[in-house]
Biopython code that builds the backbone (N, CA, C, O; Angstrom):
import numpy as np
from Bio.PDB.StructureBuilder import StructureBuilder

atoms = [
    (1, "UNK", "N", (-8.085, 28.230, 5.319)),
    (1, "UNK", "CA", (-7.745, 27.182, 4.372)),
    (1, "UNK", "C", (-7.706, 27.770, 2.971)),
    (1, "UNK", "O", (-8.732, 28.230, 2.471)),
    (2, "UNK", "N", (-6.581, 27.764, 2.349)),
    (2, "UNK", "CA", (-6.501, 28.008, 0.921)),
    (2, "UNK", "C", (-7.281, 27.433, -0.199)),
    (2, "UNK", "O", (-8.288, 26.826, 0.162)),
    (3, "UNK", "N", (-7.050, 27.482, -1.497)),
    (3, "UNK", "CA", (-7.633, 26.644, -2.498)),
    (3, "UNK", "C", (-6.653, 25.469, -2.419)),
    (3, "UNK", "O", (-5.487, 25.447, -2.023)),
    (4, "UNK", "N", (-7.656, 24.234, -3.037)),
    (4, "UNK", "CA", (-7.009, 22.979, -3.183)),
    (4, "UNK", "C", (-7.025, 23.262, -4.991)),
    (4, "UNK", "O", (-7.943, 23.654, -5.712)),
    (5, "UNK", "N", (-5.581, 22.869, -5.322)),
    (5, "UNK", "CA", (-5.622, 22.710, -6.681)),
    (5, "UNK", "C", (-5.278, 21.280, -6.839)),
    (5, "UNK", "O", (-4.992, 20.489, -5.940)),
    (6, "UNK", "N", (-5.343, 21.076, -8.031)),
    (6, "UNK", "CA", (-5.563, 19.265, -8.784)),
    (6, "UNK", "C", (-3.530, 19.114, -8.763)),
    (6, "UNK", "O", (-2.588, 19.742, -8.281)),
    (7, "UNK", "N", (-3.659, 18.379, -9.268)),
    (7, "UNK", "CA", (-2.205, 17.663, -9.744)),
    (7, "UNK", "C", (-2.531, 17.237, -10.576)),
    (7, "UNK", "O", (-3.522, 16.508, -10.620)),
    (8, "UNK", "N", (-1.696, 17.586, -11.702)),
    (8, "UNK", "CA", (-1.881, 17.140, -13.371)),
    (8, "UNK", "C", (-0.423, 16.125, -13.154)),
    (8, "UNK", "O", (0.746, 16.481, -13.007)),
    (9, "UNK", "N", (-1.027, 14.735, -13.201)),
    (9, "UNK", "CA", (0.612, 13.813, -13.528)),
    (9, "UNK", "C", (1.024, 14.187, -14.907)),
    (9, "UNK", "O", (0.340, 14.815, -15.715)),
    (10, "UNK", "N", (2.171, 13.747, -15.068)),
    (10, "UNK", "CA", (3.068, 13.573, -16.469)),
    (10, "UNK", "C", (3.468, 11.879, -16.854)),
    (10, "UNK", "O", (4.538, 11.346, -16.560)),
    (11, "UNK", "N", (2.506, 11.321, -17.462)),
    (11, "UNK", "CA", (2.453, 9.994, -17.314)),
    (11, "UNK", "C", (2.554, 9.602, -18.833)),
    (11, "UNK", "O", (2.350, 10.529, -19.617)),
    (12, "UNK", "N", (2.851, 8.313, -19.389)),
    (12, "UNK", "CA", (2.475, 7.565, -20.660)),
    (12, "UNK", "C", (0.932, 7.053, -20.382)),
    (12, "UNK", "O", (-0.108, 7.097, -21.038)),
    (13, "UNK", "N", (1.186, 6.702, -19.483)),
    (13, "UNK", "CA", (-0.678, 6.017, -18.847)),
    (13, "UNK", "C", (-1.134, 6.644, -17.792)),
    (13, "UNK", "O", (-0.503, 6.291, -16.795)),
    (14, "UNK", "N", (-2.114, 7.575, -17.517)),
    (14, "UNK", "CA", (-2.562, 8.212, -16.300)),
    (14, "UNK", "C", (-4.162, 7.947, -16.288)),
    (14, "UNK", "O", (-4.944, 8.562, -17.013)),
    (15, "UNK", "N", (-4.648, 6.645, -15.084)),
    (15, "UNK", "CA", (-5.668, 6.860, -14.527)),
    (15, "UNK", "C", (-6.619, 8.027, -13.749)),
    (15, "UNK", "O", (-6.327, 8.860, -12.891)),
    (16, "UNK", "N", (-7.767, 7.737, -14.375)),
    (16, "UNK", "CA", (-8.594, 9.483, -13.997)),
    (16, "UNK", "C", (-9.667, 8.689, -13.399)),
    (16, "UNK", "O", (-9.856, 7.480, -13.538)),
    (17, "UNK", "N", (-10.550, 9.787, -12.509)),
    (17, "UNK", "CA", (-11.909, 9.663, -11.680)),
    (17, "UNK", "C", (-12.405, 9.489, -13.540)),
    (17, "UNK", "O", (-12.104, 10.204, -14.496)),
    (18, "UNK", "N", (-13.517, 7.853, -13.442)),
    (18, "UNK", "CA", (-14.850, 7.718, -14.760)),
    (18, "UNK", "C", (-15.465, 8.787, -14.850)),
    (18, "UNK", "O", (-15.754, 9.308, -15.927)),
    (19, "UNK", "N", (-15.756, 9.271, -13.683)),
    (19, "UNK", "CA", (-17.032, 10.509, -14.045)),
    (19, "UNK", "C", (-16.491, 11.634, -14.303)),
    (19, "UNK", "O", (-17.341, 12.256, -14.940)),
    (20, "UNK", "N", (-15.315, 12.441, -14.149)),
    (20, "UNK", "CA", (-14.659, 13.664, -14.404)),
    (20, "UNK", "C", (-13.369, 13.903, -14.925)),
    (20, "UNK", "O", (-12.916, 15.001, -15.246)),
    (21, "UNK", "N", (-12.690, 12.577, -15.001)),
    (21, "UNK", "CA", (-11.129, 13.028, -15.553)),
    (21, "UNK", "C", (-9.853, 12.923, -14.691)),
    (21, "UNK", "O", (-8.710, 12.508, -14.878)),
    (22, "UNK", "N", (-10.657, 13.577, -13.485)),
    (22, "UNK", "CA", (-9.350, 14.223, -12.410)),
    (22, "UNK", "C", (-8.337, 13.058, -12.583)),
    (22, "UNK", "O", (-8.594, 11.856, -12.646)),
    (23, "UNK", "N", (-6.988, 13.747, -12.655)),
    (23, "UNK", "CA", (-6.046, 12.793, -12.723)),
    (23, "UNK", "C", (-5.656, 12.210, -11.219)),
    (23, "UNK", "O", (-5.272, 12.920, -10.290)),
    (24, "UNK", "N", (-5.825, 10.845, -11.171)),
    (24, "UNK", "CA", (-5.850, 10.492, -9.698)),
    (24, "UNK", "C", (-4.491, 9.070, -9.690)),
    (24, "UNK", "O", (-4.443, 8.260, -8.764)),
    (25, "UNK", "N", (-3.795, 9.043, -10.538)),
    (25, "UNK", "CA", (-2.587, 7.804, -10.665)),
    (25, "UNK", "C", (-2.184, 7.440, -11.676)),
    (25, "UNK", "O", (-2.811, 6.902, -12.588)),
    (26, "UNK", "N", (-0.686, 7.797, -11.587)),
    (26, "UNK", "CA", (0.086, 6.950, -13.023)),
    (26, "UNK", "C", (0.015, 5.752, -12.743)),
    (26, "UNK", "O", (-0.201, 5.358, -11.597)),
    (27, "UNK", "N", (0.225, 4.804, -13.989)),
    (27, "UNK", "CA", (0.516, 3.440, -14.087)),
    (27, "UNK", "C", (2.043, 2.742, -13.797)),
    (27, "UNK", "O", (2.467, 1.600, -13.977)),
    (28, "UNK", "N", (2.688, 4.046, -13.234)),
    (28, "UNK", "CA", (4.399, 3.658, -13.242)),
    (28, "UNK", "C", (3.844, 3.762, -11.609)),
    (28, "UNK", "O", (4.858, 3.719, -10.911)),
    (29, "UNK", "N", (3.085, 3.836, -11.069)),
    (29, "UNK", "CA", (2.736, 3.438, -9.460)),
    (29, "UNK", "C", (1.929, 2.109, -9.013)),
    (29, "UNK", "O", (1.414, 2.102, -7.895)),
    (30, "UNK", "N", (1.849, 1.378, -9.565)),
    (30, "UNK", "CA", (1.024, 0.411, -9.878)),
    (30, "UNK", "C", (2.093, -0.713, -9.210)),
    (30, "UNK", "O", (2.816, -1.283, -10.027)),
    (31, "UNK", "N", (2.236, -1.050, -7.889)),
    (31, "UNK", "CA", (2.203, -2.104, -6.939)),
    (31, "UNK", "C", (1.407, -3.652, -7.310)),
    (31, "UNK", "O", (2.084, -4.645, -7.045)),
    (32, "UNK", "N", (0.223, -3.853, -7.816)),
    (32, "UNK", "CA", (-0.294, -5.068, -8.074)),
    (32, "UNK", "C", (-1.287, -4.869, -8.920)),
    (32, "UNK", "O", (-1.624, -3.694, -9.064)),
    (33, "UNK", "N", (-2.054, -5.957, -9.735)),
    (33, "UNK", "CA", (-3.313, -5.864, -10.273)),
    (33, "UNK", "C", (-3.968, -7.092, -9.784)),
    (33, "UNK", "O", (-5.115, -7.417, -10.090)),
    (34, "UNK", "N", (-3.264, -7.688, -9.092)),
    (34, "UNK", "CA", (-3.661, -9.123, -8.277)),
    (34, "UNK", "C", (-4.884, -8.628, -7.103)),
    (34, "UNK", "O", (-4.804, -9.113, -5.975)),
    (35, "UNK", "N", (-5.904, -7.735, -7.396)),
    (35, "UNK", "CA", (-6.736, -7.033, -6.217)),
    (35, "UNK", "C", (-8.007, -7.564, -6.892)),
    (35, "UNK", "O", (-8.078, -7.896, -8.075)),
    (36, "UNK", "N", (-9.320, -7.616, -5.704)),
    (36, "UNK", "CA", (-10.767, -7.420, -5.920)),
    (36, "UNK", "C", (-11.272, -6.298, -5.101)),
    (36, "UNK", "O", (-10.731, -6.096, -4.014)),
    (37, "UNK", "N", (-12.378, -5.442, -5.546)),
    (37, "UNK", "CA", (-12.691, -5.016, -5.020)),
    (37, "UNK", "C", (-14.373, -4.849, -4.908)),
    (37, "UNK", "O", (-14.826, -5.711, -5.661)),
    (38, "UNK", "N", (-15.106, -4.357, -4.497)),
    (38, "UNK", "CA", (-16.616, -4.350, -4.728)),
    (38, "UNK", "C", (-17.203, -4.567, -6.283)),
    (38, "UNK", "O", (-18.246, -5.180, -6.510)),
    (39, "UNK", "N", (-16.483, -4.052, -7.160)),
    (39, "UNK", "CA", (-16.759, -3.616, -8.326)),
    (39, "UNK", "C", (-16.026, -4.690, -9.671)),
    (39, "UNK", "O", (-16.090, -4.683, -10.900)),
    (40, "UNK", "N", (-15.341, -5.547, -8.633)),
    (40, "UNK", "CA", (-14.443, -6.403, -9.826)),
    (40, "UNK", "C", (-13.154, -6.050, -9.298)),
    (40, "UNK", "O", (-12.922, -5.787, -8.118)),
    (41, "UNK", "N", (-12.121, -6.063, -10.485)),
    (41, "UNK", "CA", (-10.823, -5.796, -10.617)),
    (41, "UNK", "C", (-10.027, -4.636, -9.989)),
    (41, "UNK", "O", (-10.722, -3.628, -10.122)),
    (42, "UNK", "N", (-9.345, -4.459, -9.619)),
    (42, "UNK", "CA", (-8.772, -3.254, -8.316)),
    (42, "UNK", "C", (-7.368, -3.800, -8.578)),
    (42, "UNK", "O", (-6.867, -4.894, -8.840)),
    (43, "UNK", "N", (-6.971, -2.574, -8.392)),
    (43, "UNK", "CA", (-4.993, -2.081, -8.291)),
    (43, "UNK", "C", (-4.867, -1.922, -7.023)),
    (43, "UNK", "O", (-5.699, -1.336, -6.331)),
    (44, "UNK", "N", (-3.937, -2.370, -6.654)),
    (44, "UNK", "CA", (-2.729, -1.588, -5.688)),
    (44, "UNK", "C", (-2.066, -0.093, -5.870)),
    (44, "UNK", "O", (-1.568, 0.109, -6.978)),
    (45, "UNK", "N", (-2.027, 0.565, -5.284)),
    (45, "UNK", "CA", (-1.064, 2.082, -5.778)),
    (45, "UNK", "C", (-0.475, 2.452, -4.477)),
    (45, "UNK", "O", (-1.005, 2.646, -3.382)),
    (46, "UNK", "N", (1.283, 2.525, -5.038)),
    (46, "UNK", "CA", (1.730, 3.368, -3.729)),
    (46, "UNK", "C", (1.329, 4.764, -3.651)),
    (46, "UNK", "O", (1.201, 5.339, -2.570)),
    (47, "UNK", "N", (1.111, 5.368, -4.875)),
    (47, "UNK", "CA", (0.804, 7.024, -4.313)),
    (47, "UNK", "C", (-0.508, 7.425, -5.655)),
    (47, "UNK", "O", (-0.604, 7.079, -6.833)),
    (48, "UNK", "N", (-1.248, 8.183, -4.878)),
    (48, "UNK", "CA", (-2.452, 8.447, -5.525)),
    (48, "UNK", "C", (-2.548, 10.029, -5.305)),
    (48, "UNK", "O", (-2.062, 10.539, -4.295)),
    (49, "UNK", "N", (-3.318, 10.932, -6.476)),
    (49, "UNK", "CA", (-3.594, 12.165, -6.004)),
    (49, "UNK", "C", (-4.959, 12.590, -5.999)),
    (49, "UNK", "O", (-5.857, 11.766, -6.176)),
    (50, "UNK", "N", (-5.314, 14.416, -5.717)),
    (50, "UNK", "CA", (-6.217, 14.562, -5.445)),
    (50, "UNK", "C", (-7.479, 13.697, -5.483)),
    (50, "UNK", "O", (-8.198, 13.268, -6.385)),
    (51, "UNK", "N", (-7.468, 13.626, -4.391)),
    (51, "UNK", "CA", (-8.443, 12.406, -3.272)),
    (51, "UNK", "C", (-8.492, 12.938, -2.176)),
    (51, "UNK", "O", (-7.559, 13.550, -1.655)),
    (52, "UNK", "N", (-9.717, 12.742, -1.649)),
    (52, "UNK", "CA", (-10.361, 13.473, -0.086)),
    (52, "UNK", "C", (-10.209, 11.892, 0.952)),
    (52, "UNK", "O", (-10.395, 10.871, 0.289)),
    (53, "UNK", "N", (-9.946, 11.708, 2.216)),
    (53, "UNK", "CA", (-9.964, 10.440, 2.654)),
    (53, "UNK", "C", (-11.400, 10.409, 3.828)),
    (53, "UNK", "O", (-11.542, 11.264, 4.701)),
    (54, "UNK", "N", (-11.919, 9.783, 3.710)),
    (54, "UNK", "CA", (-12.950, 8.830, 4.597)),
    (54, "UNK", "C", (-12.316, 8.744, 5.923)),
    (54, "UNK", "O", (-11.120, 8.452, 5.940)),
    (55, "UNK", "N", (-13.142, 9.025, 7.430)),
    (55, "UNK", "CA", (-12.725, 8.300, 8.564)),
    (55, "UNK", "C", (-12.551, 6.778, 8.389)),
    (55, "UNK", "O", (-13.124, 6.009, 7.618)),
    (56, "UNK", "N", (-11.529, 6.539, 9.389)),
    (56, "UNK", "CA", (-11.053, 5.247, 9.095)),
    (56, "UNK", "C", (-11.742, 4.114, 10.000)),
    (56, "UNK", "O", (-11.997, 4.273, 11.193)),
    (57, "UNK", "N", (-11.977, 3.079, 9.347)),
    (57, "UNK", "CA", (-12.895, 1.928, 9.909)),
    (57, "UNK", "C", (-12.088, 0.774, 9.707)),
    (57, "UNK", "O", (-11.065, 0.703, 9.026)),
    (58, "UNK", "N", (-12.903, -0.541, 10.667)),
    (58, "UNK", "CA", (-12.373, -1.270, 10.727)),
    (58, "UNK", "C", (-13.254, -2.652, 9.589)),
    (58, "UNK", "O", (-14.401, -3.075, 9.736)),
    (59, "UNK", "N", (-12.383, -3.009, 8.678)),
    (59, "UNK", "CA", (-13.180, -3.874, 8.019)),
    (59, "UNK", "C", (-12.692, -5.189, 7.938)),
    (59, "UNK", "O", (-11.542, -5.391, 7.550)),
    (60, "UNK", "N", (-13.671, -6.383, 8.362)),
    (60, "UNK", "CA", (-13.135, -7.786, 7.324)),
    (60, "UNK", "C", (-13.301, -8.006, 5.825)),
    (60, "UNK", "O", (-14.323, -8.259, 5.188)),
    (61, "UNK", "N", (-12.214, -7.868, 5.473)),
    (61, "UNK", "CA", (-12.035, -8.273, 4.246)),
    (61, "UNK", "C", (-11.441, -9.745, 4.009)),
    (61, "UNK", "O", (-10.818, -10.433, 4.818)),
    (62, "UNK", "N", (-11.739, -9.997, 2.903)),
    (62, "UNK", "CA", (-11.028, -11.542, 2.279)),
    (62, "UNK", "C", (-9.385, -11.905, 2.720)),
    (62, "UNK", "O", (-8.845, -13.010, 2.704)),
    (63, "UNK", "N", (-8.890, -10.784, 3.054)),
    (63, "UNK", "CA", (-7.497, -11.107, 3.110)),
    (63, "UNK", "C", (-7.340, -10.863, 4.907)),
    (63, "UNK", "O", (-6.206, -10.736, 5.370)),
    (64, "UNK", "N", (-8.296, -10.825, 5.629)),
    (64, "UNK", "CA", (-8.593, -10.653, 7.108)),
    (64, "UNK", "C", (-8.964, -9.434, 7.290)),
    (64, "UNK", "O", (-9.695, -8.819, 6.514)),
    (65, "UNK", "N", (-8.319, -8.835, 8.701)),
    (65, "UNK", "CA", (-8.953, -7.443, 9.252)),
    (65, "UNK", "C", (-7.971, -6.556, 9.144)),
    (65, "UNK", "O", (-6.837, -6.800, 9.556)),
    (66, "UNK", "N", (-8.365, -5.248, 8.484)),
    (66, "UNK", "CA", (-7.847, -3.821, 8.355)),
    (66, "UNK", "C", (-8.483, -2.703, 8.324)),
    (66, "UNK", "O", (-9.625, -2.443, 7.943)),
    (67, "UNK", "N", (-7.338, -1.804, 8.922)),
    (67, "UNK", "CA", (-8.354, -0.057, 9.450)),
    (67, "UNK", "C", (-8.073, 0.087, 7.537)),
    (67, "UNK", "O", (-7.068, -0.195, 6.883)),
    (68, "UNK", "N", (-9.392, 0.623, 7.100)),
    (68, "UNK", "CA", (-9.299, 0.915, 6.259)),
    (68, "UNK", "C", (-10.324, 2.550, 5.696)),
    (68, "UNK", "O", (-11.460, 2.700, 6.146)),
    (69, "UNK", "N", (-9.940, 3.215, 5.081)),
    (69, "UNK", "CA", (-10.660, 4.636, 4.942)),
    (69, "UNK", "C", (-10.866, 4.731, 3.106)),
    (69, "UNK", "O", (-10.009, 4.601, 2.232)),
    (70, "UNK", "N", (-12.152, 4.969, 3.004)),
    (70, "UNK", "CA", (-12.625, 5.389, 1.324)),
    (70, "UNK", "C", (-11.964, 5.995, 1.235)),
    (70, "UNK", "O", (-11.511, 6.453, 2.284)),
    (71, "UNK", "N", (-11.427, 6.442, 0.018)),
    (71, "UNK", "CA", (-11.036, 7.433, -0.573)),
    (71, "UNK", "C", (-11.688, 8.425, -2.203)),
    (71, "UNK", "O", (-11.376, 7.997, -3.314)),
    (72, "UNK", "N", (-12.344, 9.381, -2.091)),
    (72, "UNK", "CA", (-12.766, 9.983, -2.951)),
    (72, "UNK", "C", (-12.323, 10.976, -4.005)),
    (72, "UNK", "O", (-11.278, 11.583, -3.768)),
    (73, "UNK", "N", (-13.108, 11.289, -5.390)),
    (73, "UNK", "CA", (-12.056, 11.937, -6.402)),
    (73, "UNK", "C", (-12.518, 13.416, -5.572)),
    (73, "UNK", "O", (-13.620, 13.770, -5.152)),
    (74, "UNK", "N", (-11.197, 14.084, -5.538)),
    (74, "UNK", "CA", (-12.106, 15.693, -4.900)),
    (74, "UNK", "C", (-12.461, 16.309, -5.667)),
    (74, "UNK", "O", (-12.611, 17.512, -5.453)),
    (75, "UNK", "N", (-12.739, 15.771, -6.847)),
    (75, "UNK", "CA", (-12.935, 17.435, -7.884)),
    (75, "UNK", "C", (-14.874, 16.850, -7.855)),
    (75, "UNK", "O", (-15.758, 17.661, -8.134)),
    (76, "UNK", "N", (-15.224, 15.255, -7.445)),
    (76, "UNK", "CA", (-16.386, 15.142, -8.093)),
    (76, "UNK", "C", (-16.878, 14.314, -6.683)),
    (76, "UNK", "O", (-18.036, 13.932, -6.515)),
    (77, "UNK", "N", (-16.147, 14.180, -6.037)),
    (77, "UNK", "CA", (-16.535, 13.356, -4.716)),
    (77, "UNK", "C", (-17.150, 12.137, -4.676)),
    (77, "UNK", "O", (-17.791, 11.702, -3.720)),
    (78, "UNK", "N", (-16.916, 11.480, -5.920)),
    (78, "UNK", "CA", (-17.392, 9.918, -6.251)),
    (78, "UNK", "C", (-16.015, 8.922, -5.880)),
    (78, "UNK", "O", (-14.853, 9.084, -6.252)),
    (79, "UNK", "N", (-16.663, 7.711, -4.909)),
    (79, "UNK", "CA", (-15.513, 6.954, -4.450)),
    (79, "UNK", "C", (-14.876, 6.350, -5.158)),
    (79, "UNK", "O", (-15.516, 5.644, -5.938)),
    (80, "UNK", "N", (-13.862, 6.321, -5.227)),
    (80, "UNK", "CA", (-12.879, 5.538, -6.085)),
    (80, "UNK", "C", (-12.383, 3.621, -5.827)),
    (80, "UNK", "O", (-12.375, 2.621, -6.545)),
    (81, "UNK", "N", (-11.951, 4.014, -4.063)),
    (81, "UNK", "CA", (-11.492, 3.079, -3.723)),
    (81, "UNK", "C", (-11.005, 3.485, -1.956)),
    (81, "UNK", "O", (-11.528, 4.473, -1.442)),
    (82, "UNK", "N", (-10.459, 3.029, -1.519)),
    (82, "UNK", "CA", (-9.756, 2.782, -0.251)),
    (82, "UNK", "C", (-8.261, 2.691, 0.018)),
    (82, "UNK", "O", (-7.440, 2.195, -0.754)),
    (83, "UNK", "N", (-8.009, 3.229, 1.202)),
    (83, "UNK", "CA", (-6.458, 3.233, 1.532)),
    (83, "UNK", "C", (-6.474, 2.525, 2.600)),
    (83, "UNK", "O", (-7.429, 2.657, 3.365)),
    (84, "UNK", "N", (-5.306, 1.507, 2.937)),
    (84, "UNK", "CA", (-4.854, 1.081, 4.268)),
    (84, "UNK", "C", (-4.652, 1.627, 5.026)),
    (84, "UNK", "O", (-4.384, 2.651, 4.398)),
    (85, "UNK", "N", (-4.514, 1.904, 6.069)),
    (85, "UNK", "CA", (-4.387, 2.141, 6.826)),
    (85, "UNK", "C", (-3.305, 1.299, 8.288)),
    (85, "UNK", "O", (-2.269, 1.688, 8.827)),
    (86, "UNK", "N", (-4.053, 0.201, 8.486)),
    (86, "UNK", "CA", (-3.694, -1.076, 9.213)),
    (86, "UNK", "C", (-3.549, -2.026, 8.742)),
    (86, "UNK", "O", (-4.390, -2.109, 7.848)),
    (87, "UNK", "N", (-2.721, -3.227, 8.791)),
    (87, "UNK", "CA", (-2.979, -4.325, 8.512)),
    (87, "UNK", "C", (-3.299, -5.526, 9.811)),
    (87, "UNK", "O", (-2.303, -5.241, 10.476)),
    (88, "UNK", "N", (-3.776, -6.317, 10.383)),
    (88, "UNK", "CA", (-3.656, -7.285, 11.653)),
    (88, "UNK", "C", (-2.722, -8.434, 11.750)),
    (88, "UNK", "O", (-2.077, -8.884, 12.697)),
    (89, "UNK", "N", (-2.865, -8.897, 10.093)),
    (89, "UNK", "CA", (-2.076, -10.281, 10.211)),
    (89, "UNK", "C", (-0.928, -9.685, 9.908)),
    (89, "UNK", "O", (-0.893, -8.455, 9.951)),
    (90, "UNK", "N", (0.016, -10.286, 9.610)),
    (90, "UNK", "CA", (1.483, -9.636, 9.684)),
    (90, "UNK", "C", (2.487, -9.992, 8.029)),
    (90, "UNK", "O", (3.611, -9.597, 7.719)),
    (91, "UNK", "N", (1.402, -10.967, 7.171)),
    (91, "UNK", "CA", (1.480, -10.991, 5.593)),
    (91, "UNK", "C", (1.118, -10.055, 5.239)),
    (91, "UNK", "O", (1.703, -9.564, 4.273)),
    (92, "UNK", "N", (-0.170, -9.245, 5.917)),
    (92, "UNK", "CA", (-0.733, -8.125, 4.840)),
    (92, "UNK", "C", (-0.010, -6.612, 5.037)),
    (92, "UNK", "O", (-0.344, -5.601, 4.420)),
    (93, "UNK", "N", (1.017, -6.698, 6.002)),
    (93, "UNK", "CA", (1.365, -5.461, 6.757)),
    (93, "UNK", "C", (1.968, -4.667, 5.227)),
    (93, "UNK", "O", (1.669, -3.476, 5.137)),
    (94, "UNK", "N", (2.597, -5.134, 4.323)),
    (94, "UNK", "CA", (2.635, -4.584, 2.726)),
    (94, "UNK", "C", (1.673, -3.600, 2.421)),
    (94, "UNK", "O", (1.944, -2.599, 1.757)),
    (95, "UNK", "N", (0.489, -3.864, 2.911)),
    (95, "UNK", "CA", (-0.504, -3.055, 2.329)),
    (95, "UNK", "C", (-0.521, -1.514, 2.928)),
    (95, "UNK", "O", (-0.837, -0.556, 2.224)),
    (96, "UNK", "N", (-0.155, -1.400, 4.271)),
    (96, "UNK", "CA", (-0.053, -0.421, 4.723)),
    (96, "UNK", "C", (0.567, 0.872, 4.446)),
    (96, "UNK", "O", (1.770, 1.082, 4.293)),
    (97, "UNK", "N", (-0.530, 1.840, 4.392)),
    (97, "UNK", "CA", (-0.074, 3.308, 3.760)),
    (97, "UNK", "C", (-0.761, 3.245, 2.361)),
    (97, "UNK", "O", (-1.071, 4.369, 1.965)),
    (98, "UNK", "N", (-1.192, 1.882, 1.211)),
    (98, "UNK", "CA", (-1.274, 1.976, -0.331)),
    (98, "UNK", "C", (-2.599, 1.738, 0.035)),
    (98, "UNK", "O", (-3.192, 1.247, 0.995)),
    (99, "UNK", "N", (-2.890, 2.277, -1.109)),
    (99, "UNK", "CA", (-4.242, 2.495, -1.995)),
    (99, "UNK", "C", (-4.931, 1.703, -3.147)),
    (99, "UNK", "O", (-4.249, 1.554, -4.161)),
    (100, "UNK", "N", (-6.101, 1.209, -3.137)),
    (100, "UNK", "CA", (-6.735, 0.637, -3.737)),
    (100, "UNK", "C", (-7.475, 1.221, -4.857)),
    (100, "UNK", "O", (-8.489, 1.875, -4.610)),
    (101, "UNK", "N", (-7.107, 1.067, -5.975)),
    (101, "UNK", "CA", (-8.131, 1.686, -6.708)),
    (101, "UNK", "C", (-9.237, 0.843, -7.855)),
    (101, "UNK", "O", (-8.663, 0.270, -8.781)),
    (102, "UNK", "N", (-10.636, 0.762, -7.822)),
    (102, "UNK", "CA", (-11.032, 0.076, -8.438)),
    (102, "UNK", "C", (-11.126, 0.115, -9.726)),
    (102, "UNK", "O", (-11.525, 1.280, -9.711)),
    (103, "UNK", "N", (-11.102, -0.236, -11.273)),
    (103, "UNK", "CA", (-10.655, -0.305, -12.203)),
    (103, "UNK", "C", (-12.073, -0.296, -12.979)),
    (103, "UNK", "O", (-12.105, -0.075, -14.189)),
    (104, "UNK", "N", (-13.349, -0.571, -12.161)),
    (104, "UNK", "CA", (-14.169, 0.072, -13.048)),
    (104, "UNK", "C", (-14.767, 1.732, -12.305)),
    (104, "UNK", "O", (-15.841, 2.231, -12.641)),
    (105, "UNK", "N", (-14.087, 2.192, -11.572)),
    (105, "UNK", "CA", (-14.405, 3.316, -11.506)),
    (105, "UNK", "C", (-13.572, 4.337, -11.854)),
    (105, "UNK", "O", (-13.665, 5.472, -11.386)),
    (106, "UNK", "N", (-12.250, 3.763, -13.160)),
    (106, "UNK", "CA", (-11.480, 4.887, -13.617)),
    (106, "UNK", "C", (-11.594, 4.634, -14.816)),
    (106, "UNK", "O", (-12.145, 3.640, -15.289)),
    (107, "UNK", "N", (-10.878, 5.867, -15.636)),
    (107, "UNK", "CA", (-10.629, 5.816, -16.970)),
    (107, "UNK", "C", (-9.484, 5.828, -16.814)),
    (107, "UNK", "O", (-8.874, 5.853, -15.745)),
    (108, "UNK", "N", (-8.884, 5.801, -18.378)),
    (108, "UNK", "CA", (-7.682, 5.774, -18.907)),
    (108, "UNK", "C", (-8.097, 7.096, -19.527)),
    (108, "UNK", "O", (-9.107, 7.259, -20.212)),
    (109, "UNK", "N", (-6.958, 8.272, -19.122)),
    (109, "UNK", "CA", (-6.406, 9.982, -19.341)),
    (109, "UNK", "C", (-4.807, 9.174, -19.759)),
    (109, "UNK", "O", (-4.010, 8.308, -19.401)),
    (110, "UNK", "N", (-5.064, 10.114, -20.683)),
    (110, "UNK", "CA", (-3.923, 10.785, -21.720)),
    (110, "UNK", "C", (-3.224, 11.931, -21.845)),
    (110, "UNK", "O", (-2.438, 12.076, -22.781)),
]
sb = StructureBuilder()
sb.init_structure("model")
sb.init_model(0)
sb.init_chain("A")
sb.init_seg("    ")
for serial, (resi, resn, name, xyz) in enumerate(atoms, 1):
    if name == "N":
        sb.init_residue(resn, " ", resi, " ")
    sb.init_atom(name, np.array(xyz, "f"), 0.0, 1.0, " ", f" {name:<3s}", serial, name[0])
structure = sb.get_structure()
């Protein structure tokens, strides 16, 4: 296995891991802000970077049941948020493949 290097986005607005920076999502990926998550307020994101993923589990959530897997910053290994995986009901099937990110566990990078 080689080195993992970061991905530096090229963004006007680029969300980072709170505790380290790592650039982990532009704001031109930003699918919804209509989310909750453990922590409060949570995004939608179709594509997110350096992030390590969690085995995938099965959770009830508010919006029903989905395989869902943490997802962590890799440079600092503090969780961020979660990716879909599954959806059951067939409204939430949207969610599948995107990423959740919670909004008090990022900063705003520049």
């Amino acid at each position: 296995m080689g080195l993992a290097y970061n991905v530096y986005l090229n963004s006007d607005k680029i969300f980072g891991c709170k505790h380290c920076k790592t650039h982990l999502a532009s704001h031109d990926a930003i699918i919804s802000r209509n989310f909750r998550g453990q922590h409060g307020k949570a995004y939608l994101f179709n594509a997110v970077v350096n992030i390590s993923q969690a085995e995938a589990v099965e959770r009830n959530m508010t919006t029903g049941r989905h395989v869902v897997r943490d997802i962590n910053c890799r440079q600092c290994k503090e969780t961020v948020g979660w990716k879909y995986d599954k959806a059951f009901e067939a409204s939430e099937k949207y969610k599948e493949g995107k990423y959740i990110l919670e909004a008090e566990l990022l900063s705003t990078v520049y």
